[in-house]
C-alpha positions, 0 to 999 in steps of 0.5 A: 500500500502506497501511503499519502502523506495526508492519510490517517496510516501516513500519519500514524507512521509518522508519530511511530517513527518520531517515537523510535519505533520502527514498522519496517518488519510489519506485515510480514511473518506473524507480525501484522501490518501498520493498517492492521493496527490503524484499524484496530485503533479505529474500531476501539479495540486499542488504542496508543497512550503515552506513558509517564517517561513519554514513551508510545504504548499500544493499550489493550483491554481484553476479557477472558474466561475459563469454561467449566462443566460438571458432568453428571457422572461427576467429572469436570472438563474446562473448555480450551481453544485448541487451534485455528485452521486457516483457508489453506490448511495451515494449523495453528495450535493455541497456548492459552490459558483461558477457554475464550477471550475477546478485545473489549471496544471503546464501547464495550463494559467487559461483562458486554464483551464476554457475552457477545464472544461467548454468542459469536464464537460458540453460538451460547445463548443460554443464561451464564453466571459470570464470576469476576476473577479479578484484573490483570495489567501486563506490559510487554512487547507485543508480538504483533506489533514489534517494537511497539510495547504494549499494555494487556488489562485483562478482565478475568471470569470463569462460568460453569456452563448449562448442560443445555448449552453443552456440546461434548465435541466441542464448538467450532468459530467460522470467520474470515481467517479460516476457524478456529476449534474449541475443545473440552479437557477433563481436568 
């Protein structure tokens, strides 16, 4: 993409590079690209702040739970998300730690989002009591973006689903990416 020094992408190249960050390497591997993180700013789901000591700082907030189930025969299982597949067969296998998460946007309560991700990727329509586990700040480098450090707050619930909402082989998401898989562990 051929930036116009007037557009919105042009300029926030600009105040990346004024602050020493170089965007160089965005786009290209697994890091995503400079319009990538225009449209995320965009859309309300981060945003850049400028810390104490003046430097850039990428701010995400994200809500994150852990699914249980009790089965009736007394064994419980936490939902994982196993891996994405993407259109060209590729396989992603996920390290996360909690069932389900999602960006919150600028207009989004973390209860509101969590709800909507629990609707949207596992189609969960039943009534779910969420536990508030607390809130989490981490800052480090993002993945993403390199060079660009970023802050995580976390909003932490758990939920023990419905059996009317369960799925013993799991949930499958569709979107544009490709899918991504959902599976029960015994735990």
């Amino acid at each position: 993409m051929i930036l116009d020094e007037k557009s919105p992408v042009a300029a926030l190249k600009h105040q990346l590079k004024s602050a020493g960050i170089n965007t160089d390497s965005w786009g290209i591997g697994k890091a995503k690209s400079l319009e990538d993180l225009h449209k995320e700013i965009e859309n309300g789901k981060s945003s850049l702040i400028i810390s104490a000591n003046g430097e850039i700082l990428r701010k995400v907030e994200v809500a994150k739970i852990d699914l249980f189930f009790n089965s009736p025969d007394g064994k419980k299982y936490k939902l994982i998300e196993d891996k994405r597949v993407y259109p060209d067969g590729r396989e992603k296998f996920r390290d996360t730690s909690h069932s389900v998460s999602k960006k919150i946007n600028k207009i989004q309560t973390p209860h509101s989002a969590i709800k909507e991700a629990l609707l949207k990727k596992l189609g969960l329509k039943g009534d779910l009591t969420l536990k508030e586990n607390g809130v989490i700040e981490d800052t480090n480098m993002s993945p993403s973006y390199p060079g660009l450090r970023s802050v995580y707050i976390f909003y932490l619930f758990s939920a023990d689903l419905n059996p009317n909402d369960f799925k013993s082989n799991g949930y499958t998401e569709k979107h544009p990416e490709g899918v991504t898989i959902y599976t029960w562990k015994e735990i």
